[in-house]
C-alpha positions, -999 to +999 in steps of 0.1 A: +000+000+000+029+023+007+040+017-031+003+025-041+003+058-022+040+068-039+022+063-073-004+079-064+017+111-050+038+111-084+003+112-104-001+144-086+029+157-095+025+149-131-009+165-133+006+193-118+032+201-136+007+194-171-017+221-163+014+243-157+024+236-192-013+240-206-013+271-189+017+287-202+002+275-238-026+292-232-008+325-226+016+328-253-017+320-277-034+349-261-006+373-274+002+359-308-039+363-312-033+403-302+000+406-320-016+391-350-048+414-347-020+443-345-001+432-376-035+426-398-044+462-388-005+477-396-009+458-431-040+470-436-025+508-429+007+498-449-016+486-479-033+518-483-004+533-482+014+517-507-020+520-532-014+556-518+028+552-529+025+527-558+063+532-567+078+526-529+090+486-528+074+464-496+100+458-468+103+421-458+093+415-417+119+391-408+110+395-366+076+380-378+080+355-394+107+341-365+078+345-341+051+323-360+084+294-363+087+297-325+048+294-319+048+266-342+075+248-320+062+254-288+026+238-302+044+206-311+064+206-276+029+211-256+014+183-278+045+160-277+043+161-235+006+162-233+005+128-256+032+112-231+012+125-198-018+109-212+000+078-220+017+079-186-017+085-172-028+050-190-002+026-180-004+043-149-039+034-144-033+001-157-008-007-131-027+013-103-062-007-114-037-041-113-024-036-080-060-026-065-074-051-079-050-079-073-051-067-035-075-085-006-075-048+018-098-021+018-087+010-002-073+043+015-099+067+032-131+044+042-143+043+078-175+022+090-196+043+115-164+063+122-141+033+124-110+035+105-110+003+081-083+015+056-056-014+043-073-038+065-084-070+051-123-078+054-116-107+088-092-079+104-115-049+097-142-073+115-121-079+143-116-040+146-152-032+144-161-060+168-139-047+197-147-009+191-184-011+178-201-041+193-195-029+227-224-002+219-249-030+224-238-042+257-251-006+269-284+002+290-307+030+270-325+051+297-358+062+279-375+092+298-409+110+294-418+136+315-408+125+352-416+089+337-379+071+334-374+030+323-342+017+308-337-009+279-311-034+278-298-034+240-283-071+241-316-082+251-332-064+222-308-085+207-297-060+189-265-060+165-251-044+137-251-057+099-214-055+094-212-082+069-227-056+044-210-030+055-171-049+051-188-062+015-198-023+002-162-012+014-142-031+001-154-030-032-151+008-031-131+007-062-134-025-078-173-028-093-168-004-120-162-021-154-138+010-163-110+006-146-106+048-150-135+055-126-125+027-104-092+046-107-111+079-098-135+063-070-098+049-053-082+085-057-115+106-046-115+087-013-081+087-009-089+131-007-122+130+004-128+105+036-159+078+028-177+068+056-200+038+055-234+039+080-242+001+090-274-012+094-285-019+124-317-043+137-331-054+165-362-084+174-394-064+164-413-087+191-393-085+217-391-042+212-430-039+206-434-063+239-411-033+259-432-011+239-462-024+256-448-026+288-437+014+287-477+026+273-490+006+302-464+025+326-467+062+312-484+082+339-503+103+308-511+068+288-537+060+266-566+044+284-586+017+259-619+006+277-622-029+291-649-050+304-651-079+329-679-101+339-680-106+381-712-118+399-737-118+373-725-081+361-704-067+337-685-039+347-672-014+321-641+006+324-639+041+306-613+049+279-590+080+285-567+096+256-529+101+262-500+097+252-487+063+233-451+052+218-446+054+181-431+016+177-412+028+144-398+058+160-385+044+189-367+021+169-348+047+147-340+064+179-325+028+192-307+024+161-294+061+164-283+055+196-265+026+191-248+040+161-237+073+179-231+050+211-259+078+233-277+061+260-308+083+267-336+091+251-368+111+250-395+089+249-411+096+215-448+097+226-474+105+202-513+121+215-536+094+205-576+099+211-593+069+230-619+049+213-655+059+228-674+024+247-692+009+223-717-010+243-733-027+210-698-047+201-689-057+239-727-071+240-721-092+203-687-100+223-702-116+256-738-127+245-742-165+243-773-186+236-776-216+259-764-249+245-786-283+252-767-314+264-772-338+233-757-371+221-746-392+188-743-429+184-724-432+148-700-418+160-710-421+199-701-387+215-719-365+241-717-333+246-722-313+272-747-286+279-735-247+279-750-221+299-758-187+282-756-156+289-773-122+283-779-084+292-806-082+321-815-049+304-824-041+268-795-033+245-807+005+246-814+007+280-779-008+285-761+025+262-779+050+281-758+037+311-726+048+295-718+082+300-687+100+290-682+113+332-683+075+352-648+059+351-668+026+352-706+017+345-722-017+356-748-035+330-762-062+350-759-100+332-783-129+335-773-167+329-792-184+306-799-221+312-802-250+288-834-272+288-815-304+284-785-308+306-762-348+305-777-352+338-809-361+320-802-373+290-816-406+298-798-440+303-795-449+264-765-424+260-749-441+283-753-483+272-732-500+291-722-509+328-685-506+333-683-515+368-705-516+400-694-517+435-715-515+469-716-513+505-739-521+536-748-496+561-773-493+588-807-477+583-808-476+629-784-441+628-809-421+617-781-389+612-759-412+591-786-424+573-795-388+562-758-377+553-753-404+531-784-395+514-774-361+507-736-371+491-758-399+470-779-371+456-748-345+452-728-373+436-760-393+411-761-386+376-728-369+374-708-371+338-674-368+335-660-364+297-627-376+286-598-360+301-618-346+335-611-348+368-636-352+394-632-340+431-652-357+455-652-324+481-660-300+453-693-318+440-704-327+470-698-296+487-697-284+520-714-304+550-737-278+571-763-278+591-775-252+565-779-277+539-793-303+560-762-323+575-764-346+608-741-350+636-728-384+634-696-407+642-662-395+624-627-398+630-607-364+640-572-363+648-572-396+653-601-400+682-637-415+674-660-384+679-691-367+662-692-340+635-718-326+605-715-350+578-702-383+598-706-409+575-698-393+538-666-414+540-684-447+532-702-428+496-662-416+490-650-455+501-676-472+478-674-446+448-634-452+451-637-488+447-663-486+416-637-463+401-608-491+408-636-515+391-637-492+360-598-492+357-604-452+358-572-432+365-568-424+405-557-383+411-557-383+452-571-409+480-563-411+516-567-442+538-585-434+575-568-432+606-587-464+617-599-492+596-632-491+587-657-514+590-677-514+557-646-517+533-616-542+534-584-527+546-572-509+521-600-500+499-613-470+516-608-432+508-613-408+534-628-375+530-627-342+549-639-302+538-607-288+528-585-320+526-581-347+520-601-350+494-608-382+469-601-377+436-595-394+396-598-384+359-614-400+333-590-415+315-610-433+285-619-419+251-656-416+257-677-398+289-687-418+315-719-417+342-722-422+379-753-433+394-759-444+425-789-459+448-792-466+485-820-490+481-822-523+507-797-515+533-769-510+502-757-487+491-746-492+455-725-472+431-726-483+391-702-465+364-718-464+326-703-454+293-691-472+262-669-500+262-646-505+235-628-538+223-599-529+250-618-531+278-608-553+304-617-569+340-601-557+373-594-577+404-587-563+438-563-581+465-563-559+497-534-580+516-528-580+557-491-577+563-489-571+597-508-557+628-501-526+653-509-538+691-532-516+708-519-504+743-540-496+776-546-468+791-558-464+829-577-437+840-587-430+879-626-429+888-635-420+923-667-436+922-653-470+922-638-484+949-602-489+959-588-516+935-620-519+915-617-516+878-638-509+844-636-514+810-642-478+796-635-488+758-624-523+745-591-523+727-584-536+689-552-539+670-544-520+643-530-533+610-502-525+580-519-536+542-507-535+505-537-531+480-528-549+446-547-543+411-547-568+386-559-562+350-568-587+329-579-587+291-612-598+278-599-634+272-584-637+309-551-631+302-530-607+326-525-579+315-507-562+346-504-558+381-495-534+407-497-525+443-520-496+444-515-482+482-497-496+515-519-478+541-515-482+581-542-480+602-536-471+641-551-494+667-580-485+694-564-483+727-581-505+757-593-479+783-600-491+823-612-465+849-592-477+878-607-472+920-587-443+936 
């Protein structure tokens, strides 16, 4: 390159010295024009004056005609050096073109974004642009509006700079031209006059308009839009507010200036924008919703469920006149709308066939009992659960109160035998779990009872509390299924219908004893028996360890698999005896 600038400095000199020479030419043909115009004029007198004299003889001008010889000469010497100059010029160009082109480094005089890049190649003019350029991005922006501040990180923007494009377009300043004199003249202008080469920069459009988003919501002079939300029956309407809002495309030019010019603030570029008035006709359209009946297919079998609607308790126009431009908020109030046909009664036939049954025998004397297990029946009866749902024993049965006509009866708390509103709900749970196991339906959450109960082997119970625990499973098979239940005869009996399919299978149960848990005695004094004299308060009974297996069987007997299912412990009932004092 240093041989490339000596030509280029000896090119100079040349041209230099040939506009001297051009000059001087020009000069002496400015006076031989005025001497000539002199001598035409002195002829012109000497002519009359000779028709005037017609016997004088005409002197010969000797001065003259040495003059137009010398003129002539100099013509030929200023043609003779301009011809070599010019072909100078050419072979210079020739060589200078050669060398450029034959050359892998940017030419003299190009800078990227203010970055030097001259007689680099393209990998070392990245390296140089990488170390003083890319840093840029690494910086925070602070963005303010107002007294309203927030920064953006630019490497999460993941912003960067195109220089790829930028290395490509300098170097080939000089070599795209197919005449090798402009290339010529594009290398020697820039080697004068400095060319500086803006990069592009981008950034992710998603992630800015997302930060976008996130700055509108935050402005203290934002634009309000109106919103709606449905609570309690109502529909509450929030009013729109103008303000201010970011321009997304001028943001980003003044990211991209930044980052160029490597600034870190700017002012937010906030535009005034008018809020959109309510319109109460398009949120109605929006939230309006006939009522769907439950209805079912059998080619292909499918049920679907019923869909409540919902509607304006007021007339659309009463419902406008609500909205006025003063409230922040106005309340339309809603009403549900109820489908006639719900799955509940959509009659045994869409349900054909009896998956599994299970029941359980309680006594009709406890008259409490009797009445709570009536009301879980009822709450639990008719339920349908479609593919993929989960059903939660403590949420469809609901709460036991006194309110909705719950008993005081015999339950298990914190591990003591005692009464409480619902006693006896755990036997509906206990059976319903074991028609589920039947059913080879998926099991979510069960809980064994402190104490082993009386109306389910060991193992095959699932104890149920407000709150927790709670019994729960999914359905699990491609089609809905149905619960029904009846507490006819002393039994009480749960069945589970759908539509069984050519990989159904059978399910056998093996609740196994594995070991017992002694019971201990306890001795309590009683002054009103006599010294030494004792009484059984409460007989004691051992409690137990078990492991629940589940086989599964295809429907020509052949196992399928088997599992243990739950190992559940079950505390023992200490012997109590009041002792005399």
């Amino acid at each position: 390159m240093k041989n490339l600038n000596t030509k280029l400095s000896n090119e100079r000199k040349i041209l230099e010295e040939a506009e001297k020479i051009i000059k001087q030419a020009n000069q002496t043909n400015l006076q031989k024009n005025s001497s000539s115009k002199n001598s035409k004029k002195t002829t012109s007198k000497t002519n009359n004056q000779i028709k005037q004299q017609p016997n004088q003889k005409e002197p010969k001008d000797s001065t003259s005609l040495k003059n137009v010889k010398h003129n002539n000469l100099k013509k030929k010497i200023i043609i003779v050096i301009a011809f070599i100059i010019i072909f100078a010029l050419i072979i210079l160009s020739f060589i200078f073109g050669f060398i450029t082109s034959k050359s892998n480094k940017i030419i003299s005089g190009v800078s990227i974004n203010g970055v030097d890049v001259s007689n680099l190649t393209k990998d070392e003019a990245l390296n140089k642009l990488n170390l003083q350029l890319s840093r840029n991005i690494a910086n925070e922006i602070t963005l303010t509006h107002n007294d309203y501040s927030t920064t953006l990180n630019l490497a999460n923007l993941k912003s960067s700079f195109d220089f790829e494009t930028a290395l490509n377009e300098a170097y080939n300043i000089g070599r795209t031209e197919n005449n090798i004199f402009n290339n010529n003249k594009k290398v020697i202008t820039t080697f004068f006059k400095k060319n500086n080469i803006t990069p592009t920069v981008s950034y992710d459009n998603d992630i800015l308009s997302s930060e976008i988003e996130r700055i509108n919501n935050e402005l203290p002079d934002k634009v309000v839009n109106s919103s709606y939300k449905v609570e309690d029956n109502k529909l509450i309407i929030s009013n729109s507010a103008s303000g201010n809002r970011i321009s997304n495309d001028a943001l980003g030019d003044n990211i991209k200036n930044c980052i160029l010019n490597n600034t870190n603030s700017i002012d937010i570029p906030a535009e005034q924008f008018e809020a959109a008035t309510v319109d109460v006709e398009a949120i109605y359209n929006e939230i309006h919703k006939d009522a769907v009946d439950a209805y079912y297919s059998t080619n292909p079998y499918e049920i679907h469920k019923e869909e409540n609607g919902l509607d304006f308790a007021i007339s659309l126009d009463e419902a406008k006149k609500l909205v006025t431009e003063n409230q922040e908020s106005f309340t339309i109030p809603l009403k549900v709308l109820k489908p006639k046909v719900t799955v509940k009664n959509l009659g045994q036939e869409a349900f054909p066939d009896l998956l599994a049954t299970y029941s359980t025998t309680y006594s009709t004397g406890n008259a409490n009992r009797a009445t709570n297990i009536a009301l879980a029946v009822r709450s639990v009866n008719g339920y349908v659960l479609m593919p993929g749902e989960t059903f939660s024993y403590n949420s469809t049965v609901g709460e036991r109160t006194a309110a909705r006509g719950y008993k005081e009866a015999g339950v298990y708390l914190n591990g003591e035998v005692t009464t409480g509103l619902g006693g006896g709900i755990c036997q509906v749970s206990s059976t319903l779990y074991n028609a589920i196991l039947l059913a080879n339906l998926e099991i979510v959450e069960r809980s064994n009872h402190t104490f082993k109960p009386s109306y389910v082997p060991a193992g095959q119970d699932a104890t149920v509390s407000w709150g927790s625990p709670d019994f729960k499973f999914k359905n699990n098979r491609n089609y809905p299924i149905r619960i029904v239940t009846d507490t006819s005869g002393k039994k009480l009996k749960v069945y589970i219908y759908g539509l069984k399919t050519d990989d159904d299978c059978t399910v056998v149960l093996d609740p196994r004893y594995i070991s017992s848990v002694p019971y201990k005695t306890t001795y309590q004094k009683d002054p009103s028996l006599a010294t030494g004299e004792t009484r059984v308060i409460s007989s004691g009974s051992n409690g137990c360890k078990t492991a629940t297996y589940k086989y599964v069987y295809d429907k020509n007997g052949t196992l399928i698999s088997s599992e243990c299912i739950s190992r559940d412990t079950y505390s023992p009932h200490n012997k109590v005896v009041a002792v005399g004092p």
